[in-house]
N, C-alpha and C positions, 0 to 999 in steps of 0.2 A: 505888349498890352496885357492887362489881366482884367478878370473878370469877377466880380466879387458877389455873392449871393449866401443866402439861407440854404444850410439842408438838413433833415433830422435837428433842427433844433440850433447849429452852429452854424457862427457865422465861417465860411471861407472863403479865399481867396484862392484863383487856381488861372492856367496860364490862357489866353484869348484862343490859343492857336492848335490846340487839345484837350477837348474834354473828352474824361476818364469815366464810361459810362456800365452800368452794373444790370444785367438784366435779371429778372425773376422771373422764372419760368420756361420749360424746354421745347412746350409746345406751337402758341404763336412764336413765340423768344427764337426757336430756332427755324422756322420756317421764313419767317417776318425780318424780326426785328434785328435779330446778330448779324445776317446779311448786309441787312441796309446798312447797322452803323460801320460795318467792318468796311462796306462800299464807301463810305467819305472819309477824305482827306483830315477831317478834323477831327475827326473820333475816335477812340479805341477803347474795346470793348473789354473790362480787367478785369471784369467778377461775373460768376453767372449761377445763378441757386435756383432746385430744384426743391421739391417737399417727395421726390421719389428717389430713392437712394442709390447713387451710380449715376443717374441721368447729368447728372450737373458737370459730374467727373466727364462723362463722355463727347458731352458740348464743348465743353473745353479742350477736349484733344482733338478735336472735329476741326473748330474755329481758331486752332490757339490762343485761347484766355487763359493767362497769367491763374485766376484762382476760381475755383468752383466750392458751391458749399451745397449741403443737401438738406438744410431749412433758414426756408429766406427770414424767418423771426429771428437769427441770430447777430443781434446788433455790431458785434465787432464787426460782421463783414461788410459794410457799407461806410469803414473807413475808408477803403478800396477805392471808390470812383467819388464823382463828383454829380452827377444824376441817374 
């Protein structure tokens, strides 16, 4: 099954049984929210951006995420996930 939605502007398609999800921010993001989605079955967590430099990097070797960036305004990196 897939799932078909709008993001940043495109349309895509992505699979029902994994979504690839991008968090901004280290503060709630790593107390909150990396927890939770890394806690379900159907999530995983593949980008995580920080606007403090190192922070984004350190989340990610915390949580293992795939990629961190250190300012969430850079559009390439929300090819990454799907919300």
């Amino acid at each position: 099954m897939k799932v078909t939605g709008t993001a940043n502007g495109e349309r895509r398609t992505v699979p029902a049984n994994r979504l690839r999800v991008g968090v901004i921010g280290t503060g709630f993001g790593a107390q909150v929210q990396i927890p939770a989605f890394a806690a379900h079955s159907r999530a995983r967590v593949v980008a995580v951006a920080s606007g403090t430099p190192g922070k984004a990097r350190e989340m990610a070797r915390r949580f293992d995420i795939p990629q961190a960036f250190d300012d969430y305004r850079f559009r390439n990196w929300r090819w990454f996930w799907d919300f």
